[in-house]
VEXRO-366266 format. One line per 8 residues: number of its first residue (from 1); their letters; for each residue x, y, z of C-alpha. Coordinates in steps of 0.001 Angstrom, whole numbers, plus 500000, padded with zeros to 6 digits. Layout:
NUM	A	X:Y:Z  ...;
This chain:
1	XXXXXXXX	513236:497033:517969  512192:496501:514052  510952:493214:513087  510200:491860:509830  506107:490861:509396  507169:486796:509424  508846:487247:513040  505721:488328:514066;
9	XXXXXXXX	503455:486053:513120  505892:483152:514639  505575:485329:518199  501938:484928:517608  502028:481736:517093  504273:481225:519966  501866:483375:522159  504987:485473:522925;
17	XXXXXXXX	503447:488846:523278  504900:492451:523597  503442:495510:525503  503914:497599:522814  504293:497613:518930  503927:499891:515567  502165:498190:512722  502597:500086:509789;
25	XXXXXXXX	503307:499983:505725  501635:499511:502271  501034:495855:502517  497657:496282:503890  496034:492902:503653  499190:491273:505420  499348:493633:508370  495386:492874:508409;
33	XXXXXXXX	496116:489593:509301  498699:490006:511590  496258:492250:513485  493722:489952:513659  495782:487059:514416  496939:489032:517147  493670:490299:518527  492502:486403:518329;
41	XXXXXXXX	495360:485378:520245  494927:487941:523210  491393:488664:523664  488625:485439:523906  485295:486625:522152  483435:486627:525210  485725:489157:526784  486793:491076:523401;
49	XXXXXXXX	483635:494104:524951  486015:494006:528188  489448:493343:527106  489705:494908:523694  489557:498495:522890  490307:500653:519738  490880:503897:519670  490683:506619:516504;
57	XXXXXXXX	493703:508408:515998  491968:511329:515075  490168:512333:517986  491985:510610:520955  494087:512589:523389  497342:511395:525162  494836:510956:528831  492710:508950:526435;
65	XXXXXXXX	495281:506315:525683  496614:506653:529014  493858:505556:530639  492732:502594:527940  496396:501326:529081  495373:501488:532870  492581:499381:533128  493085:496331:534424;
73	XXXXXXXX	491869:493393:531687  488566:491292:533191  489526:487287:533957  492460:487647:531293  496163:488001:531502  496360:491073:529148  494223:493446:527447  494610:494661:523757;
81	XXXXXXXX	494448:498251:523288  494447:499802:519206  494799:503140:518266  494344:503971:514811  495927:506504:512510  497370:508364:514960  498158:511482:513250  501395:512490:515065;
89	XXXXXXXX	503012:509508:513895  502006:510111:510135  503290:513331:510070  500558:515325:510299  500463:518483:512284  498557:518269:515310  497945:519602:519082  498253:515829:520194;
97	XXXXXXXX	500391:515736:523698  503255:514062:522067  505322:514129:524853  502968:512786:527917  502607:509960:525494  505849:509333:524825  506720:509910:528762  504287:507224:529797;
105	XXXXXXXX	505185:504199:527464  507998:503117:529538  505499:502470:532537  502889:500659:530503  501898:497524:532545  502463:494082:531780  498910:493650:531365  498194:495490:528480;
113	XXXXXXXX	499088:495127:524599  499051:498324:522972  499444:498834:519057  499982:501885:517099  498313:500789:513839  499196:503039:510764  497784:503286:507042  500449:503590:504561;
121	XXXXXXXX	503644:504858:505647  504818:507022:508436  507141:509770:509745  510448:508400:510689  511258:511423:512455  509435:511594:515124  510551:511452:518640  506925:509183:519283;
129	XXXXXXXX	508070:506386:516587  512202:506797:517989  510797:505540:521609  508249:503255:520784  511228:501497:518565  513186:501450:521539  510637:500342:523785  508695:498167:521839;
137	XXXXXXXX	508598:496462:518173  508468:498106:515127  506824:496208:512403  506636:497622:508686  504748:495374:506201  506226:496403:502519  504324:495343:499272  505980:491717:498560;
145	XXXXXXXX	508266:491337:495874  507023:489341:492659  508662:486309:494040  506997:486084:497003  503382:487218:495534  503738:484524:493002  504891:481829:495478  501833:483026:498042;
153	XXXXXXXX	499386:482825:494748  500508:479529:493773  500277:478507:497368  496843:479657:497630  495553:477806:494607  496980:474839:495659  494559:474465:499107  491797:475135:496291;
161	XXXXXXXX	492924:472287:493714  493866:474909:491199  496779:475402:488871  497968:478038:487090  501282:477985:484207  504206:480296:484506  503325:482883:481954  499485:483182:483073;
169	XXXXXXXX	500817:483670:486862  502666:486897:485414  499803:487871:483423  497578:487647:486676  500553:489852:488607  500787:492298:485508  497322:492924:485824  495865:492496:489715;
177	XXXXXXXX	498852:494627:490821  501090:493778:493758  498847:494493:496698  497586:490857:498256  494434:492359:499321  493076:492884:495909  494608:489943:494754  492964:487926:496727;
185	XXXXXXXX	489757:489063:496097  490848:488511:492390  491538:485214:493141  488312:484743:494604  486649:485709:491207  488827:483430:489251  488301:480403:490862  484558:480905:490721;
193	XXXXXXXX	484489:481754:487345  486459:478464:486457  484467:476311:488155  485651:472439:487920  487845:473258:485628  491664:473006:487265  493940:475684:485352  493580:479163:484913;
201	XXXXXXXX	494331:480623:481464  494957:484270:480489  491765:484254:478810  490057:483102:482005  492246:486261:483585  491601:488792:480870  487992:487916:481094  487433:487946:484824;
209	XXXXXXXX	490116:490208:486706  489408:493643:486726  492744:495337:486418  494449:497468:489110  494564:501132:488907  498151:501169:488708  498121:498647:485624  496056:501146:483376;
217	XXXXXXXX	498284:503694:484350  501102:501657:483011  498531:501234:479672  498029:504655:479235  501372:506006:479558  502418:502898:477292  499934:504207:474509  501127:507858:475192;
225	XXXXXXXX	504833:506802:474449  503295:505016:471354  501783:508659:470329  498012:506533:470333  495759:509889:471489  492397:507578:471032  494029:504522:473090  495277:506731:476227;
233	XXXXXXXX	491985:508101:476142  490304:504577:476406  492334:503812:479691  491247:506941:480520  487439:506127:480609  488225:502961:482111  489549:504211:485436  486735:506269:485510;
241	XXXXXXXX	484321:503665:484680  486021:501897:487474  485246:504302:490106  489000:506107:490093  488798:510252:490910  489871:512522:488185  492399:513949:491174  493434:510696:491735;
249	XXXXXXXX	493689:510073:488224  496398:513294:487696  498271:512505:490632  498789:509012:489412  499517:510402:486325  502351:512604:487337  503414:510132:489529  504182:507702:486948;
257	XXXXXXXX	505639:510351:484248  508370:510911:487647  509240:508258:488487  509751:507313:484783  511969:510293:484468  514336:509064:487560  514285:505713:486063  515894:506797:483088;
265	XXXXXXXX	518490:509607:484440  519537:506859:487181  519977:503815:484864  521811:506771:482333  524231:507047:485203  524961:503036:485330  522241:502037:488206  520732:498828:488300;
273	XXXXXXXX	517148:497999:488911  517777:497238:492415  519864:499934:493161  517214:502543:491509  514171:500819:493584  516625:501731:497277  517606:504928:495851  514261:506404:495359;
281	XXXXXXXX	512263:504060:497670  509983:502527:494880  508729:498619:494644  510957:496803:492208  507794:495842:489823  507138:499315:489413  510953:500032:488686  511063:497534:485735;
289	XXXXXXXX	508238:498638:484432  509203:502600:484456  512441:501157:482649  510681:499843:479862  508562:502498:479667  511310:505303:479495  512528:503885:476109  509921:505623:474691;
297	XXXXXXXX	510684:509012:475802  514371:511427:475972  515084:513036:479492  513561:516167:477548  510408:515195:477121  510034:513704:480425  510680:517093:482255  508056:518851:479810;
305	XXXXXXXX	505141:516307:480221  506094:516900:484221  506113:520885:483511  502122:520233:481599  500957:517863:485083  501588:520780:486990  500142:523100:484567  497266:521096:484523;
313	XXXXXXXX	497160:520661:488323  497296:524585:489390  494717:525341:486181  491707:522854:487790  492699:524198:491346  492372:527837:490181  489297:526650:488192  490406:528059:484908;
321	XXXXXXXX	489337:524685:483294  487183:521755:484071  489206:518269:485500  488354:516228:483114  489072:518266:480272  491893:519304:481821  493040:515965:481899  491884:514836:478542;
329	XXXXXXXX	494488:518101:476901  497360:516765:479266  497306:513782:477703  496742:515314:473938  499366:517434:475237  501683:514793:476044  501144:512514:473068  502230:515396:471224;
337	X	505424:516035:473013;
């Protein structure tokens, strides 16, 4: 059974527990807390060495998980078992005993909780995920729309005594990024920084928040569609002032230029925002942004600065050229296009 993140936290709350559930998704601070909260709820800290038991995903075998499931929980009603990561279910290939596993879940006992947590996003396919949806509940926690990250931040600052106006709170989103995890810890800085005072300005923001990854990519492909060579570069040195990989940096990179170019054949052929974000599975805040962004280019160029990110890709693998310099000419490159 799927079930949205706010379901379970009221089954939490409720202490209505399930033997079995699939945590997975993008929103990694949210399914954090629903972890914990869960963990809290099941296992008393003077028991948690007896009755709570994670598991890598990486090394565990089908026996292993088996046997976790097995043993009886110590002067509790259930026992909490985690495994983490579990390859099979992110698609990764892997000598795992799929089958046992999947075999066995319809005999797990009342007495245990077990949880498939997952990183990121998984493979729907497989016939592991298909039975523990049947058999259990399925739980993906997506990045929140702006709505809801705005109403949690203005939430948030309220318990504190802070305030923050309409076009700062954007400001704040534009640059902290959609992920609650970093903006919290954003947060956090702000409302040091500010001290008694009550509202938080975009100075206070500009000053303070160090800005997402995915924000100076949106910077640097702005001043790329501008034709600013010195600029892109800037944002450039930034994310790898900020600790970013050069790798990281190029996939982002191409990432962006893509999704840019869907944006802009989609919304050619009469989609809406909306309707682009479910067609090719991307947040909505990184949808309206792409649309802006593809003013500045034709379909044309689009497909050639995609052609140079791959050029630029196979030349550092082969090691014909250095990554960062191979980086810094994609970017000429693309200025240029």
């Amino acid at each position: 059974m799927k079930k949205g993140y706010r379901e379970i936290f009221n089954d939490i709350k409720k202490k209505q527990f399930d033997r079995l559930y699939l945590f997975y998704g993008e929103e990694e601070y949210v399914k954090e807390q629903a972890m914990l909260q869960l963990t809290q709820a099941i296992v008393t800290r003077d028991m948690a060495a007896l009755n709570h038991q994670v598991l890598d995903g990486d090394s565990v075998t089908a026996d292993d998980i088996i046997y976790a499931c097995e043993t009886l929980p110590f002067m509790a009603e259930k026992r909490l078992v985690v495994v983490k990561d579990l390859p099979v279910l992110m698609g990764t290939r892997t000598s795992f005993d799929e089958d046992r596993l999947k075999a066995y879940l319809s005999r797990l006992p009342d007495t245990t909780c077990l949880v498939f947590y997952c990183m990121g996003k998984i493979n729907k396919r497989k016939s592991l995920y298909n039975a523990i949806q049947k058999l259990g509940q399925v739980v993906e926690f997506q990045l929140l729309k702006q709505n809801e990250i705005a109403k949690w931040i203005v939430s948030n600052l309220k318990r504190r005594n802070k305030k923050i106006s309409s076009a700062a709170l954007q400001h704040f989103i534009d640059v902290a990024g959609n992920r609650l995890e970093k903006i919290y810890k954003e947060l956090n800085k702000l409302v040091d920084y500010i001290g008694d005072n009550v509202y938080i300005t975009e100075e206070d923001i500009d000053t303070v928040v160090t800005p997402s990854a995915e924000y100076t990519i949106f910077q640097l492909i702005e001043t790329v569609g501008t034709r600013n060579v010195g600029q892109a570069m800037y944002f450039l040195d930034r994310l790898l002032s900020e600790g970013e990989n050069i790798f990281s940096i190029l996939v982002m990179i191409s990432r962006h230029i893509s999704t840019i170019f869907q944006c802009k054949c989609l919304s050619e052929k009469g989609l809406t925002a909306d309707a682009i974000s479910r067609a090719i599975d991307v947040h909505p805040y990184t949808i309206k942004k792409c649309l802006q962004q593809s003013r500045y280019f034709t379909a044309s160029n689009l497909k050639t600065a995609m052609e140079e990110c791959l050029k630029t890709d196979y030349g550092i693998k082969s090691g014909r050229i250095q990554a960062r310099i191979g980086v810094e000419m994609l970017i000429m490159k693309m200025c240029n296009i």
